[in-house]
Steps between C-alpha positions, in 0.01 A plus 500: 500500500183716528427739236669866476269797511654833404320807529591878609441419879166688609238333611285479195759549194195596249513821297160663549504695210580217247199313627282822464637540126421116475112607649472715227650254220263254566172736561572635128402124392159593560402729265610221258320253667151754450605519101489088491234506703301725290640336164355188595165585597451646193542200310295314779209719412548550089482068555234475729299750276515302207336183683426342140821441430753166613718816649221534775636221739846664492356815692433241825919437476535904499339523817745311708765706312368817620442366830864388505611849422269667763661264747882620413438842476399449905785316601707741265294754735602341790836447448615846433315607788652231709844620383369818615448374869833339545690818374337700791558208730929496407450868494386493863743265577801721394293804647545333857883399455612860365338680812605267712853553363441869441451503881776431572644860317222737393190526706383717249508280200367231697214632611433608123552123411246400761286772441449351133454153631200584732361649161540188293391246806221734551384453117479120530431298804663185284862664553581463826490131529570417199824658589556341801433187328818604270739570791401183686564323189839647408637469875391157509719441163819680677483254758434157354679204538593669877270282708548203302873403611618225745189475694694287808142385677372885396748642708698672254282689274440802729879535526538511116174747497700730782703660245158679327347569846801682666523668112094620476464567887822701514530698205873438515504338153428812307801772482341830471665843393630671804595176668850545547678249695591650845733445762889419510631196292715246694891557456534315188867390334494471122822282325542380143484162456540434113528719142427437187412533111205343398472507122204716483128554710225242598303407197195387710346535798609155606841609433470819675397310765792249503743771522387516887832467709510143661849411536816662767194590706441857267088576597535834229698516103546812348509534146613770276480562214656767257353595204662722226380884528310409821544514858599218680178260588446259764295161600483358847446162611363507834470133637257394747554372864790308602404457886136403679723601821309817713778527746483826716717750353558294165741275470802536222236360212362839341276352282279298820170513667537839660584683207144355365338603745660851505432565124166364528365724848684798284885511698829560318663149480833404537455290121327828395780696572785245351300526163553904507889457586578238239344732294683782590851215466439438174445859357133573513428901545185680624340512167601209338283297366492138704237235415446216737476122462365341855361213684300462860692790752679631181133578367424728837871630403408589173219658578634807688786521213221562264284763751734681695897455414732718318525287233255505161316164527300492159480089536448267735449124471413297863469098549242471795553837685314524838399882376356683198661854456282800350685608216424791220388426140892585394620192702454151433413223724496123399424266755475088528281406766397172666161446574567241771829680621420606812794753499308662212215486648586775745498745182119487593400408115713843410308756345118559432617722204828424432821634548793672203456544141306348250776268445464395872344134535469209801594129367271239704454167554489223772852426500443141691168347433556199658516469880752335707794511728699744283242770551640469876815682344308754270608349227297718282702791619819379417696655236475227273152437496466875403769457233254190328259820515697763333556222270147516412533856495749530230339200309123729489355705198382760716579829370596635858767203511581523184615869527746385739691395231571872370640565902750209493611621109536832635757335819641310212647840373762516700883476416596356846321347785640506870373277732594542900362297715494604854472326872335725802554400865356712798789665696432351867579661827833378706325259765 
């Protein structure tokens, strides 16, 4: 296993204003380092005054010691102002992502934002690539391990690598506000296919994540829960695809190939619209607050819950999701990602400046560091292999994943826990 890297999901996850505090913390050493400096030449010349005395040769050992100071009070110097630097090179680094996202939704306050950053690049001709330098860095890091997989006589790799160029050339990867999904779902049949009582909510990520429907063929699992002197609250568990098929039409299989590609170019899918009626089945009102556990299509599924559905989506946890919703600072959005999936990949890297609440963080890691045959299979997309990394998850002293723990106690409140798990077939046409 490669190592886990947590962080809030921007680009460059460094507080600017910490490191500026930090600047000023260490440039306050100085004014000590003068007081020493002074101290010590003073004896150095009371000694080499009295040049009679055995005390004399002792002023020649002073010297170096006030040379030693001078020398740390410059790299003290140059350390705060490097500290300096790199704040204005993350601040123009979150500069560019929030007008790019801005943009998207106020021309207004974009233009402000990049207004401000011709201003600060102006002031320094060291920003600009040093920021660059950043970016390149940090997409480099979102996408490691993806060129490295079965290499089959180097024709492989630029399959695995397709995923992040059909993601960064088609902007598809990013949900923005306002992108609604559009068109007319498939005719889409929704049965029961089992109920039950489980004794109480996911105590983990991995857990949450093994509460994906796998058996009778379910692809969605409703949970709700009732709390005492609350409303009604619900979790669903939206599996990802069943089918590679991309028959015309669809074929019976909800959950296949054409419903990614539907949810992905922005369409209403047939698997998108099953999730909404087993909702609806198992009691959930416009209003109600649903969170979402998902994997692969269930991620793009999730997605549109969060930005644009009845329901009140304040969390939402995705295994591998092709896409990266744009959610507000009251919703929050934990996500495990790949770097070698090449299903992931098509997220584009997510966010420059991240995406939900302060809460909000991206799990990463190479999920399958060494190549071979089973990277023919995306193995490192597979459920499982994302399970080992909410494992990790759960297992980390992060404080982001730590505070997770306070969302499954709060679940935990509950008096009774439904679970309905749910089967979706397209309706076909008569041939």
């Amino acid at each position: 296993m490669s190592g886990l890297n947590i962080d809030h999901g921007g680009a460059i996850a460094v507080d600017t204003t910490q490191l500026r505090e930090l600047a000023e913390r260490v440039r306050a050493v100085v004014p000590v380092c003068a007081e020493v400096e002074e101290s010590v030449e003073r004896v150095e010349a009371l000694l080499g005054s009295a040049a009679w005395t055995p005390l004399a040769s002792a002023a020649w050992s002073l010297r170096s010691a006030v040379m030693a100071v001078q020398t740390l009070t410059a790299r003290v110097h140059e350390t705060a102002a490097d500290l300096d630097l790199m704040a204005e090179v993350y601040e123009v680094v979150e500069l560019r992502a929030r007008a790019e996202v801005l943009s998207h939704t106020d021309a207004a306050a974009a233009a402000a934002v990049e207004a401000r950053l011709r201003l600060l690049l102006a002031a320094d001709e060291r920003l600009a690539p040093l920021a660059d330098l950043q970016e390149r860095t940090a997409d480099e890091r979102r996408f490691r391990g993806l060129g490295d997989q079965f290499d089959a006589g180097g024709l492989l790799p630029p399959v695995f690598l397709g995923g992040a160029v059909v993601g960064v050339t088609s902007g598809l990867g990013r949900v923005r506000p306002g992108m609604a999904l559009g068109a007319t779902a498939d005719p889409v049949r929704v049965s029961v296919t089992s109920r039950s009582r489980p004794a109480g909510a996911p105590n983990g990520l991995s857990s949450a994540l093994g509460r994906l429907p796998s058996a009778s063929g379910a692809q969605v699992a409703i949970e709700k829960y009732t709390v005492p002197g609350a409303s009604p609250r619900y979790v669903a568990y939206v599996s990802g695809s069943r089918s590679m098929s991309l028959r015309e039409g669809g074929g019976v299989e909800a959950w296949d190939m054409k419903s990614n590609i539907e949810l992905y170019t922005g369409g209403r899918s047939a698997s998108y619209q099953a999730t909404l009626d087993a909702l609806a089945a198992a009691g959930a009102r416009p209003g109600d607050r649903v969170d979402v556990v998902a994997h692969s299509q269930g991620g793009m599924i999730a997605a549109h819950l969060a930005m644009e559905s009845a329901f009140t989506v304040t969390t939402q946890i995705t295994a591998g999701s092709p896409v990266e919703p744009t959610l507000s600072a009251e919703q929050t959005l934990v996500q495990l990602r790949h770097t070698d999936d090449a299903v992931s990949a098509l997220a584009a890297g997510g966010a420059r400046e991240g995406t939900g609440s302060a809460d909000s963080f991206t799990a990463r890691r190479v999920g399958d560091p060494d190549p071979g045959r089973q990277d023919l299979a995306l193995a490192t997309h597979s459920l499982e292999s994302y399970v080992e990394t909410a494992a990790m998850v759960d297992a980390s002293t992060d404080p982001r994943a730590v505070a997770l723990d306070a969302y499954w106690a709060d679940l935990d409140r509950a008096v009774t826990v439904e679970r309905t798990e749910y089967r979706a077939e397209r309706v076909l046409p008569d041939p």
